[in-house]
Biopython code that builds the backbone (N, CA, C, O; Angstrom):
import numpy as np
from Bio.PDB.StructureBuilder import StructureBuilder

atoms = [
    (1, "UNK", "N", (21.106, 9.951, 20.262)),
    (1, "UNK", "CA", (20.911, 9.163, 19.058)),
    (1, "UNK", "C", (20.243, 10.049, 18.008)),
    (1, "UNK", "O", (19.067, 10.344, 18.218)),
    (2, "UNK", "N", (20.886, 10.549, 16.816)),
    (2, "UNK", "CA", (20.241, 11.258, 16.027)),
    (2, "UNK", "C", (19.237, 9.801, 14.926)),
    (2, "UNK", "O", (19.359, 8.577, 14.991)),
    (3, "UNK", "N", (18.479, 10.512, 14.185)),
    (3, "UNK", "CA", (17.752, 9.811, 13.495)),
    (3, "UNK", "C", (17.928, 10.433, 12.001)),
    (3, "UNK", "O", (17.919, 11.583, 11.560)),
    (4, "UNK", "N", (18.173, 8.490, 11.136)),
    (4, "UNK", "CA", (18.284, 8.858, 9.599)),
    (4, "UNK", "C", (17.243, 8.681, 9.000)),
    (4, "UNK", "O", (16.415, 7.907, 9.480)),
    (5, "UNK", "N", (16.990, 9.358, 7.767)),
    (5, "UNK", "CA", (16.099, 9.423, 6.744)),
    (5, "UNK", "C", (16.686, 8.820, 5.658)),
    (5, "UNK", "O", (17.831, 8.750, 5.211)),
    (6, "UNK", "N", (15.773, 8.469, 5.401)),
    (6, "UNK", "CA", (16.757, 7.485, 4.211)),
    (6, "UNK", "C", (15.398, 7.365, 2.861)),
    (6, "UNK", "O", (14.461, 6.575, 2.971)),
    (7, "UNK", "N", (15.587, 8.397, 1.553)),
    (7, "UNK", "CA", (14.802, 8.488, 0.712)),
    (7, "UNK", "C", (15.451, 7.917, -0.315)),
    (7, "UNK", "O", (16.651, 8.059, -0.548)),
    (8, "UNK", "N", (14.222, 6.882, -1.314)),
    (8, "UNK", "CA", (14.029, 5.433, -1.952)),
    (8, "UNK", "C", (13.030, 5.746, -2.941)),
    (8, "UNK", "O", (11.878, 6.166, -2.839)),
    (9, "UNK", "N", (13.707, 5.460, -3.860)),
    (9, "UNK", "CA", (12.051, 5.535, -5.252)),
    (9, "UNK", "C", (11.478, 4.162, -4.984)),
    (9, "UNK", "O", (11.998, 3.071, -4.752)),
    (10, "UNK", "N", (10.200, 4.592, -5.097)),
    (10, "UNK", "CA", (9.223, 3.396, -5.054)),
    (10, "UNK", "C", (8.500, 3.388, -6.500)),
    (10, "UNK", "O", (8.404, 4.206, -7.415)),
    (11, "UNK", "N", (7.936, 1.781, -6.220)),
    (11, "UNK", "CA", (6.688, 2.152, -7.756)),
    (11, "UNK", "C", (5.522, 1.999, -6.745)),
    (11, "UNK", "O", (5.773, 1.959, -5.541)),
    (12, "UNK", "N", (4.545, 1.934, -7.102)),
    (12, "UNK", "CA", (3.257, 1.659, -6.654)),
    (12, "UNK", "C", (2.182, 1.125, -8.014)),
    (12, "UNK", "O", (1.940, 1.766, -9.037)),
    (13, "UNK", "N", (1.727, -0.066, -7.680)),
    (13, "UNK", "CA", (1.097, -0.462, -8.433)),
    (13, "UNK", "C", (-0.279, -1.060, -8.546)),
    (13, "UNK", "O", (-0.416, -1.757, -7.541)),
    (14, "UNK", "N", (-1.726, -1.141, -9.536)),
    (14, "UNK", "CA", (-2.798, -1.105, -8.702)),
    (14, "UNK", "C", (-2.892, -2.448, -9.249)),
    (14, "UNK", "O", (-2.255, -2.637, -10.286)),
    (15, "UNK", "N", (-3.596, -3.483, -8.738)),
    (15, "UNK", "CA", (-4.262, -4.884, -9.159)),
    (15, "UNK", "C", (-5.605, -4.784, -9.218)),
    (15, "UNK", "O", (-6.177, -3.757, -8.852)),
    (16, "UNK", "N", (-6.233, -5.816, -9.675)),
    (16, "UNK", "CA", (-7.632, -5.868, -9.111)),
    (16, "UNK", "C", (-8.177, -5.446, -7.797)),
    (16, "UNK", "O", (-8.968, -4.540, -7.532)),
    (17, "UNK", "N", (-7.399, -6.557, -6.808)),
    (17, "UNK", "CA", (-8.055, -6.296, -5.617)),
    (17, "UNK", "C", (-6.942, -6.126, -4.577)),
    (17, "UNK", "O", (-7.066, -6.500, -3.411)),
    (18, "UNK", "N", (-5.460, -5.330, -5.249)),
    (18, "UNK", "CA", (-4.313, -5.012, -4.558)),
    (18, "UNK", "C", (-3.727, -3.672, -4.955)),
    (18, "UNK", "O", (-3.561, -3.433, -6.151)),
    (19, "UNK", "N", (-3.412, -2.803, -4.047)),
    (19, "UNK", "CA", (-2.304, -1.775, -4.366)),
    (19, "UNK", "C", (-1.017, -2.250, -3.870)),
    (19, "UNK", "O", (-0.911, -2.304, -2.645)),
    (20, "UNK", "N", (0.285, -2.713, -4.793)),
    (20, "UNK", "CA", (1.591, -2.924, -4.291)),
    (20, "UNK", "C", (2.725, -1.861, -4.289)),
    (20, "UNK", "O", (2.795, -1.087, -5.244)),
    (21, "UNK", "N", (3.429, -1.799, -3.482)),
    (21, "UNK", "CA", (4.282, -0.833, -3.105)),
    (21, "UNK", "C", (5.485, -1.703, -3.192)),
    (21, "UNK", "O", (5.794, -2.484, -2.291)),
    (22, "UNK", "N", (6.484, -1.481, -4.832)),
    (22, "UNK", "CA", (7.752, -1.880, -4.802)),
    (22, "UNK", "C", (8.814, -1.054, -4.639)),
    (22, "UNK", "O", (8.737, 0.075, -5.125)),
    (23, "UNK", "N", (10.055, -1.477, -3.895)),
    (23, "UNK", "CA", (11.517, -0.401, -3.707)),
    (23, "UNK", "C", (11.953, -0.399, -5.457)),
    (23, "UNK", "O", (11.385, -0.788, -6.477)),
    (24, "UNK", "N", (12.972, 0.110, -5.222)),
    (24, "UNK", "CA", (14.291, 0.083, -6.572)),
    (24, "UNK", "C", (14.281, -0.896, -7.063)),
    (24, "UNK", "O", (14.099, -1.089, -8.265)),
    (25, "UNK", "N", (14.524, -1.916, -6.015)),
    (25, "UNK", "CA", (14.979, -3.325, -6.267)),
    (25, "UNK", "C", (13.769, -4.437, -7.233)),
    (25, "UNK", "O", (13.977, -5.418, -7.947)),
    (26, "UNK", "N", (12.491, -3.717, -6.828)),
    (26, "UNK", "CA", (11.855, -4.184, -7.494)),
    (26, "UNK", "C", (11.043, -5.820, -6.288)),
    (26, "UNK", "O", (10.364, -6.810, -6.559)),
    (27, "UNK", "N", (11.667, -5.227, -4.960)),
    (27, "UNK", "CA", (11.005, -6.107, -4.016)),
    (27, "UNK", "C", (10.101, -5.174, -3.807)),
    (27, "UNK", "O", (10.204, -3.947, -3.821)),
    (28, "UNK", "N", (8.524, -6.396, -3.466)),
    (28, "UNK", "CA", (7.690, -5.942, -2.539)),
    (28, "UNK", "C", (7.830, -4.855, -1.136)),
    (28, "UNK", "O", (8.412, -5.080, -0.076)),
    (29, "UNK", "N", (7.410, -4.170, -1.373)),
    (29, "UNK", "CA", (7.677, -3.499, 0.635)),
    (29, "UNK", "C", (6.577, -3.843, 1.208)),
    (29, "UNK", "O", (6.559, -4.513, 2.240)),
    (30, "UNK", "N", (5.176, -3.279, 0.397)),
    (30, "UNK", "CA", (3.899, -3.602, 1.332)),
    (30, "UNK", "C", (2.539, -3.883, -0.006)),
    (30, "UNK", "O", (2.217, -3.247, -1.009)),
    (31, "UNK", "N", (2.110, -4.959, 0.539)),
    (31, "UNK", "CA", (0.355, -4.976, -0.686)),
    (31, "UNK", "C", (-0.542, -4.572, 0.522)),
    (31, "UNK", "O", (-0.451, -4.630, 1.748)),
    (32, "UNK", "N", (-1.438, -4.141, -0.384)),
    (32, "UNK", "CA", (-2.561, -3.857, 0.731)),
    (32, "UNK", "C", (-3.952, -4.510, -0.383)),
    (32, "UNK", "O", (-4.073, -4.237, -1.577)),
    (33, "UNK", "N", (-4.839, -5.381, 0.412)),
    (33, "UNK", "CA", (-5.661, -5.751, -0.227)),
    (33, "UNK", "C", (-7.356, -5.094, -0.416)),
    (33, "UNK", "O", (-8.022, -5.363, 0.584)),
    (34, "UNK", "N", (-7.966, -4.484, -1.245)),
    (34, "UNK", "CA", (-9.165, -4.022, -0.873)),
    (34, "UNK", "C", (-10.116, -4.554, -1.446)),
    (34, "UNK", "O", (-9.947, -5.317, -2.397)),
    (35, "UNK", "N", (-11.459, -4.200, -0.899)),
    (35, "UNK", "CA", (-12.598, -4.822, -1.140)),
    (35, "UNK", "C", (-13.693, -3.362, -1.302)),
    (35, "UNK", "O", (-13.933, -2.703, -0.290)),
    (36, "UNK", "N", (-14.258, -2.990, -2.566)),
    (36, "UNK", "CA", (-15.021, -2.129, -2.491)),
    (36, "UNK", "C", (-16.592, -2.470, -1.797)),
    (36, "UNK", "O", (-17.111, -1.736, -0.956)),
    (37, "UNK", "N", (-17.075, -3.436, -2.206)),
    (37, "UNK", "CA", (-18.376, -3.676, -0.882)),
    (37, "UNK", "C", (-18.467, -3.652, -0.401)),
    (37, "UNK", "O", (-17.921, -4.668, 0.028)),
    (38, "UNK", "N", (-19.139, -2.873, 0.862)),
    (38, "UNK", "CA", (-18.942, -2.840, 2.432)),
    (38, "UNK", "C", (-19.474, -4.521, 3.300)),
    (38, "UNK", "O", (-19.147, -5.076, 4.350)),
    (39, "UNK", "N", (-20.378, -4.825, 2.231)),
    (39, "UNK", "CA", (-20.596, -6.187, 2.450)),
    (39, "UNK", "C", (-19.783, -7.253, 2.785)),
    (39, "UNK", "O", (-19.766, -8.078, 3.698)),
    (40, "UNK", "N", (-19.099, -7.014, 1.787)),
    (40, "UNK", "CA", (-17.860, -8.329, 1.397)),
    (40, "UNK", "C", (-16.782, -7.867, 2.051)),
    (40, "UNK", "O", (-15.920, -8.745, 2.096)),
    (41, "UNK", "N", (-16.349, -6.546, 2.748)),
    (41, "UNK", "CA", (-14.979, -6.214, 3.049)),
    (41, "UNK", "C", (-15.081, -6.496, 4.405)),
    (41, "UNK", "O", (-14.007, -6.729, 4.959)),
    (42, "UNK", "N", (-16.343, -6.547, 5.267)),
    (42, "UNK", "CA", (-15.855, -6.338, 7.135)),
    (42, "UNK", "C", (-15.791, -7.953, 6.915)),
    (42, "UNK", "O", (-14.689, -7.959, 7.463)),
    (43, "UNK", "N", (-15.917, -8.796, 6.722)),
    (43, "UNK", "CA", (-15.854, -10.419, 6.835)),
    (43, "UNK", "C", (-14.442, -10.458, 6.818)),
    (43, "UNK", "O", (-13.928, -10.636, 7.922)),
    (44, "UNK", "N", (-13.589, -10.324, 5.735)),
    (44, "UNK", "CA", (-12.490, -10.297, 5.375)),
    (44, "UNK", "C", (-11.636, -9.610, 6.010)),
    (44, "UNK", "O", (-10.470, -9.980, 6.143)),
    (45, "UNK", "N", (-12.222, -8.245, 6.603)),
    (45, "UNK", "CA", (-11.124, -7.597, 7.383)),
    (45, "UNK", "C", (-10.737, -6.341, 6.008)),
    (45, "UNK", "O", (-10.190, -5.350, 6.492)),
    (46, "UNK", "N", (-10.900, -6.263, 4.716)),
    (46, "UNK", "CA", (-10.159, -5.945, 3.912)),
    (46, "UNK", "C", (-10.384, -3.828, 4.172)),
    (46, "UNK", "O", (-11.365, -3.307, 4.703)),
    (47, "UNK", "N", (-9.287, -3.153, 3.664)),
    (47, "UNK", "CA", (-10.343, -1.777, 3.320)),
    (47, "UNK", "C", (-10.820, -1.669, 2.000)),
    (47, "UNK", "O", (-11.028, -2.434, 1.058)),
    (48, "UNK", "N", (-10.947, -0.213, 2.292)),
    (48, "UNK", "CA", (-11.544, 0.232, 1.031)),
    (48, "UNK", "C", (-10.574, 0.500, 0.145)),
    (48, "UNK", "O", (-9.449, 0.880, 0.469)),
    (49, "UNK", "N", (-11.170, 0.216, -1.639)),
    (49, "UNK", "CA", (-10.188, 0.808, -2.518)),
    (49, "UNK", "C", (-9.252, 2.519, -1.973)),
    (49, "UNK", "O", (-8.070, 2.755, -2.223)),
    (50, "UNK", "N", (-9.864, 3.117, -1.491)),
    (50, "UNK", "CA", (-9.518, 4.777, -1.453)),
    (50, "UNK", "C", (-8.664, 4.887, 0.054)),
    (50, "UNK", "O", (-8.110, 5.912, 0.453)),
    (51, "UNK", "N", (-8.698, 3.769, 0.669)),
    (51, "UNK", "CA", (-7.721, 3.517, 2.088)),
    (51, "UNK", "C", (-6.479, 2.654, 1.704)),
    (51, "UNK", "O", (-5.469, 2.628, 2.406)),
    (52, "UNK", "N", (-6.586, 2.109, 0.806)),
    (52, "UNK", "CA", (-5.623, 1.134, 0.395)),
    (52, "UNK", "C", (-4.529, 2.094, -0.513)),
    (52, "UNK", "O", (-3.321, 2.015, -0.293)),
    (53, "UNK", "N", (-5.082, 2.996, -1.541)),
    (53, "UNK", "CA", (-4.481, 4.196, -2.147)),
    (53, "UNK", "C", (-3.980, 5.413, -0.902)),
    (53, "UNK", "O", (-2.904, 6.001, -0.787)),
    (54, "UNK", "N", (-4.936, 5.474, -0.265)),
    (54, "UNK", "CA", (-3.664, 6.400, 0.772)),
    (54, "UNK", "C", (-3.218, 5.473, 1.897)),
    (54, "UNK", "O", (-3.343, 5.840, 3.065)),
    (55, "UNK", "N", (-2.779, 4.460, 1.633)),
    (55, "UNK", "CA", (-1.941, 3.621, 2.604)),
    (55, "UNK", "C", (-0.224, 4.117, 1.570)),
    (55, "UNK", "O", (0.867, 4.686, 1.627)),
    (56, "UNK", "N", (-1.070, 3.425, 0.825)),
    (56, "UNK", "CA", (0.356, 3.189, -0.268)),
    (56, "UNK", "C", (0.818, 4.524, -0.671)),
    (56, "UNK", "O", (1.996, 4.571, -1.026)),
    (57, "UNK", "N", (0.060, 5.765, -0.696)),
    (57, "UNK", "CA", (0.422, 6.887, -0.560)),
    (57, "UNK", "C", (1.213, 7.445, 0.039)),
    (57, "UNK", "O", (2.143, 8.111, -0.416)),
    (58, "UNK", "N", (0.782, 7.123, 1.824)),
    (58, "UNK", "CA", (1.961, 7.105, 3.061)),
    (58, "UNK", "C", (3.257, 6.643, 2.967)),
    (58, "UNK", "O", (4.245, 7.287, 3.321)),
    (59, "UNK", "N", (3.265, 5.305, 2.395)),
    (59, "UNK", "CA", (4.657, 4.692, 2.357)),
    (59, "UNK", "C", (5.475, 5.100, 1.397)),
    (59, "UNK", "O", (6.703, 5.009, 1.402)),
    (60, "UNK", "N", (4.632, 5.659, 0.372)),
    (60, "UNK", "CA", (5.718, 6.067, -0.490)),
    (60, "UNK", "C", (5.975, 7.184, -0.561)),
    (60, "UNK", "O", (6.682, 7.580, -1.488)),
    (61, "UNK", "N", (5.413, 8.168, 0.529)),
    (61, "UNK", "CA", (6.008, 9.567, 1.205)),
    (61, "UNK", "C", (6.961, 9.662, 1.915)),
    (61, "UNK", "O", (7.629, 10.691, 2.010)),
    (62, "UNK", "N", (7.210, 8.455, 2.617)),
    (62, "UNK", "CA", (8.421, 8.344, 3.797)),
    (62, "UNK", "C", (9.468, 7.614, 3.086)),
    (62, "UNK", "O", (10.528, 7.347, 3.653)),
]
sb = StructureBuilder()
sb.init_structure("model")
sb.init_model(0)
sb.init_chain("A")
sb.init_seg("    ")
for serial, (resi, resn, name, xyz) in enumerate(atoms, 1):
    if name == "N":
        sb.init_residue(resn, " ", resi, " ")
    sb.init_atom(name, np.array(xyz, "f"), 0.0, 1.0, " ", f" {name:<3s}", serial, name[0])
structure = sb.get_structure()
């Protein structure tokens, strides 16, 4: 079984408290939600602004 690559312009975009990662199409692929307080983020589960930027970094490398 060989394996395809398959390269896609993305946008990436920042919100308040979201980085979104859209295809071509202009669909969602992935949000990632962050929380800069360390306070307010382990309750929530959320990361950090600077984990959420290299999340969306990753995806839009592959």
């Amino acid at each position: 079984m060989s394996s395809l690559q398959i390269f896609l312009r993305c946008e990436t975009r920042m919100n308040v408290e979201t980085v979104v990662v859209k295809d071509q199409a202009g669909k969602v692929v992935r949000s990632t939600y962050f929380e800069d307080e360390p306070e307010q983020r382990r309750p929530i589960h959320r990361v950090s602004h600077d984990e959420a930027v290299l999340i969306a970094q990753t995806i839009y490398e592959r």
